[in-house]
C-alpha distance (Angstrom), angle and dihedral (degrees) to the residues before:
residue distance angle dihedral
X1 . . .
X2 3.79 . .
X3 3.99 89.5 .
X4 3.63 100.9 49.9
X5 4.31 89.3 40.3
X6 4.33 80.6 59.4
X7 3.65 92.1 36.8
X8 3.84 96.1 49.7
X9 4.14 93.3 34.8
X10 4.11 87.9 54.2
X11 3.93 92.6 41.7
X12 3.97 89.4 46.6
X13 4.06 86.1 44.9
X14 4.01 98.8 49.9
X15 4.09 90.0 43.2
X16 3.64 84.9 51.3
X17 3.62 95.6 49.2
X18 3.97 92.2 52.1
X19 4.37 82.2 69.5
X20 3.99 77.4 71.9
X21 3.80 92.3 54.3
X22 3.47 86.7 54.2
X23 3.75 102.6 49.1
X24 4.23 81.0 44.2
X25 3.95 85.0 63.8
X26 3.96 87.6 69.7
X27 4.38 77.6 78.0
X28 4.16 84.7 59.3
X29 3.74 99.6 66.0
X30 3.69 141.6 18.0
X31 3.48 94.9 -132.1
X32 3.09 133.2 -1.0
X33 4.33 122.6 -155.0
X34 3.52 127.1 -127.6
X35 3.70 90.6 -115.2
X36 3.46 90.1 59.7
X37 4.11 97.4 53.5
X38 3.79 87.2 38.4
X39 4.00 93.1 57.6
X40 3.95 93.5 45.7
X41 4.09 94.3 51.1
X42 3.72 93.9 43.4
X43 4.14 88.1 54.7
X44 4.46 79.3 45.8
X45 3.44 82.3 51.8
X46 3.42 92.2 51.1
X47 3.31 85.8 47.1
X48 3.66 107.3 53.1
X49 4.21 86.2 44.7
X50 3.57 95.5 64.7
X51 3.92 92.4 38.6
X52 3.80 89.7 55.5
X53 3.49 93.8 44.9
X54 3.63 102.0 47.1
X55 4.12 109.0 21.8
X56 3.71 85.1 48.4
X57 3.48 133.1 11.7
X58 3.66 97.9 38.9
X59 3.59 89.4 51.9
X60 3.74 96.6 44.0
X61 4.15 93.5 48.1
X62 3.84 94.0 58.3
X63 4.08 90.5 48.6
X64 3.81 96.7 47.0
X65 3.60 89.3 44.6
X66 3.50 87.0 60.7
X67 4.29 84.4 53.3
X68 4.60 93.0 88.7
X69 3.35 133.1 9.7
X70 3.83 85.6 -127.2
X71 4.63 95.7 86.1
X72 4.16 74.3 -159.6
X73 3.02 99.1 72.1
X74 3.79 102.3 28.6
X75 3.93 83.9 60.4
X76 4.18 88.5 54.8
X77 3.86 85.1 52.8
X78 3.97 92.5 51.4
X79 3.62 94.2 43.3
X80 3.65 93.9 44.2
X81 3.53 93.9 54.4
X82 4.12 95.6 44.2
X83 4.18 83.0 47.1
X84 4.13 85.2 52.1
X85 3.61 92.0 53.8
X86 3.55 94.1 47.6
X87 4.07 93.5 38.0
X88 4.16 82.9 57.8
X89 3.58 105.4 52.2
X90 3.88 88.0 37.9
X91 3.35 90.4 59.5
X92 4.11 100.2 46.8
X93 3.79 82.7 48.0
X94 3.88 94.2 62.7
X95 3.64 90.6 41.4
X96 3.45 110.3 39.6
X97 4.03 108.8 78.9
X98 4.50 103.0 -117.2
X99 3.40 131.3 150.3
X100 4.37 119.0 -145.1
X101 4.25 112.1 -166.3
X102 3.69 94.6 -122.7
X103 3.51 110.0 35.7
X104 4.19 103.6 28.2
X105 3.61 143.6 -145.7
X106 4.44 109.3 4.9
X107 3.89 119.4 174.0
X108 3.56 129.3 51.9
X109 4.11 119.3 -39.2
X110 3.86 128.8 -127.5
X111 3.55 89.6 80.5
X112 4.48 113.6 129.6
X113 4.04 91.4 -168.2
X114 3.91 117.7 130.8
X115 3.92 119.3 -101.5
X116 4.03 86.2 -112.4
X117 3.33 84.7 54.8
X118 3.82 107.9 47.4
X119 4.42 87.5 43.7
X120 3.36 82.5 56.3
X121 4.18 90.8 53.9
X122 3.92 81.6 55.7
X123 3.51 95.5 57.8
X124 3.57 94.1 46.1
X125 3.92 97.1 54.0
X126 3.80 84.9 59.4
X127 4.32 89.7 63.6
X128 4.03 85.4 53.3
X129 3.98 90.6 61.9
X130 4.15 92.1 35.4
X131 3.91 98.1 50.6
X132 3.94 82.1 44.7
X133 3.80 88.9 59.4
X134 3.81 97.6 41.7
X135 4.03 87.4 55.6
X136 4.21 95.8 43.4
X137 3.86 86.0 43.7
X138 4.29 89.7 61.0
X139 3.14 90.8 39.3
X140 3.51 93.7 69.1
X141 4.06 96.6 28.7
X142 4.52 83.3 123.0
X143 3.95 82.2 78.9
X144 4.30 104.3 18.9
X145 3.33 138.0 31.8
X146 3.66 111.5 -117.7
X147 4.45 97.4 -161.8
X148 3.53 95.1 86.7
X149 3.89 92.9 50.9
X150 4.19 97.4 52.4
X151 3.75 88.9 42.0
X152 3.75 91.9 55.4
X153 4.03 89.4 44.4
X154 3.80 90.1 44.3
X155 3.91 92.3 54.6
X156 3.95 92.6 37.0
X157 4.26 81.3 55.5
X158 3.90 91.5 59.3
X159 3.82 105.3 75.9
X160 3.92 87.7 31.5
X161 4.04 79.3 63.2
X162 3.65 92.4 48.7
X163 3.91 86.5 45.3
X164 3.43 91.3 54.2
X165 4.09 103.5 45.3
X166 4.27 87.2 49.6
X167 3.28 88.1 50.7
X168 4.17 91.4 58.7
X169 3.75 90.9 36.3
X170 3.71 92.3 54.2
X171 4.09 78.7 44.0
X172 4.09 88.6 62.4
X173 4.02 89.7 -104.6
X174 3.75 113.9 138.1
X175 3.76 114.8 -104.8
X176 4.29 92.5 -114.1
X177 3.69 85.9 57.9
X178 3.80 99.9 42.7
X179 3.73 92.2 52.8
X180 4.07 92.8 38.6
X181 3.93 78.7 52.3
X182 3.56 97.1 51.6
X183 4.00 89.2 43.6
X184 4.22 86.4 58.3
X185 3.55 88.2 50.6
X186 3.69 97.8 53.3
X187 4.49 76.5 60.1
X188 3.73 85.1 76.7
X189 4.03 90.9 77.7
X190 4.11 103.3 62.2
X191 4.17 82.9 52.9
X192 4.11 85.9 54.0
X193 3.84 91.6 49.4
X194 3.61 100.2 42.6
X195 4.01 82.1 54.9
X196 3.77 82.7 52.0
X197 3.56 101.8 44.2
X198 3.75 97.1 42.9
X199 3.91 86.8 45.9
X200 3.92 96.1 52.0
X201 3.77 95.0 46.9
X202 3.74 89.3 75.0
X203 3.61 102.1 86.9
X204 4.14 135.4 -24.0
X205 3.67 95.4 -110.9
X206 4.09 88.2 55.6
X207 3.69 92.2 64.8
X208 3.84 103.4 65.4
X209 3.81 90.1 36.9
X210 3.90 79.3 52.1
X211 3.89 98.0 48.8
X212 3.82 90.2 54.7
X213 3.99 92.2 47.7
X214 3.73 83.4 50.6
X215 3.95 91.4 47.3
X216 3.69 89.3 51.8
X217 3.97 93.1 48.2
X218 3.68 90.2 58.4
X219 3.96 95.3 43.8
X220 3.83 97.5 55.7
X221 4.15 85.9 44.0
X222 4.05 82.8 59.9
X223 3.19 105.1 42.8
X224 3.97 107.1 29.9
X225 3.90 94.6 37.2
X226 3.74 116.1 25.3
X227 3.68 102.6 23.8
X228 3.79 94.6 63.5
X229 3.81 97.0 42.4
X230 3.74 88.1 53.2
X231 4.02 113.9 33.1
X232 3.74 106.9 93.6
X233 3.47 117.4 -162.3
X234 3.50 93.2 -156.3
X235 4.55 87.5 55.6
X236 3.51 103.2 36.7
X237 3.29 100.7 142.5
X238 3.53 88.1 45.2
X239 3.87 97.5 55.2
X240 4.08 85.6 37.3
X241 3.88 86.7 59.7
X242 3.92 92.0 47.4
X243 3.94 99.2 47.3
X244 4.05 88.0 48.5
X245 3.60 91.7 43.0
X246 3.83 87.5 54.3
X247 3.77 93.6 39.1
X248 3.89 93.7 54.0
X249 3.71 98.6 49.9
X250 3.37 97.3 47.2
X251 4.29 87.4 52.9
X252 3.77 90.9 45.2
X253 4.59 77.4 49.7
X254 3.59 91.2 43.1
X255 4.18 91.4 53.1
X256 3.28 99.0 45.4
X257 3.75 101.0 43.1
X258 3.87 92.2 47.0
């Protein structure tokens, strides 16, 4: 257990990190368009979809049915356990004070922070969920291969690091500390996978149940907070093109990490 709680901790850290190549990127351009971050989440989200669905709940479904005899009630287990990861990061979304572009202040009010600020809150709840995955996922490396899940995390944290540093400089921070600030954030991910690691250690049957809470964590992050920031009505096809694109190479990943 003390290898894979290093392994996963270190693989959690470095994926983290990569948020701080992102917010580093604000050095690249002088400005950089709304179409431009919009097209690079929607391939994350692409991303994180396909990582969700085949690092973890695929995985997790074909152990837990293996939990009872009765497939009825294995199937209440899985979906109780994706509905718990979903229930969870529901719930610190309508608590936890955050501000999105397009659809505004969520959580609970009486909070004086600045709008930079609170988006930036949003971002952050998403490295609670993600470090959470990255711990689950080695956990259960004896029956999956967890590399093809941090990569597709790590890339999904870049333009959330880019998010996060325009943001700040739009905020009147200086670009070093925007992207040193966006860097810090990514720090938020080892603290989710030591909760995951220390959490699936418990007993054997824990960890699928665990990998399909985790699988559910990352779905409701796609489609309940990057999703609608980033689908444009207007682009469609556009932001179509980017979630497949992201969705593809992370299957084509997923295969030939496995």
């Amino acid at each position: 257990m003390d290898g894979i709680f290093w392994q996963g901790l270190l693989a959690a850290t470095v994926a983290g990190l990569i948020t701080g190549v992102g917010g580093f990127m604000i050095f690249l351009k002088k400005r950089y368009s709304q179409d431009e971050i919009n097209f690079m989440l929607n391939i994350a989200a692409g991303v994180m979809l396909a990582a969700s669905f085949f690092s973890l709940l695929v995985p997790a479904m074909g152990r837990i049915l293996q939990f009872d005899p009765d497939i009825h009630v294995a199937g209440f287990w899985y979906i109780g356990a994706v509905f718990a990861g979903v229930a969870l990061v529901w719930i610190l979304n309508a608590v936890l004070p955050h501000e999105h572009n397009n659809m505004g202040h969520h959580g609970l009010g009486g909070f004086n922070l600045r709008t930079a600020w609170l988006f930036i809150i949003a971002i952050t709840l998403h490295k609670i969920p993600e470090g959470l995955a990255v711990g689950v996922a080695y956990s259960a490396e004896d029956f999956m291969n967890p590399d093809s899940l941090v990569v597709g995390i790590a890339l999904h944290n870049i333009p959330e690091g880019l998010t996060i540093a325009i943001s700040l400089v739009a905020a009147k921070c200086s670009r070093l500390k925007a992207a040193l600030t966006a860097a810090a954030i990514g720090m938020i991910q080892p603290l989710g996978a030591v909760l995951g690691l220390l959490t699936m250690g418990m007993s054997e049957k824990i960890v699928p149940l665990g990998m399909a809470m985790a699988g559910g964590t990352l779905l409701f992050v796609v489609v309940n907070e990057i999703l609608p920031e980033t689908y444009d009505t207007k682009k469609s096809n556009r932001a179509a093109f980017a979630l497949f694109l992201g969705f593809i190479f992370m299957t084509y990943l997923n295969i030939v990490l496995h």
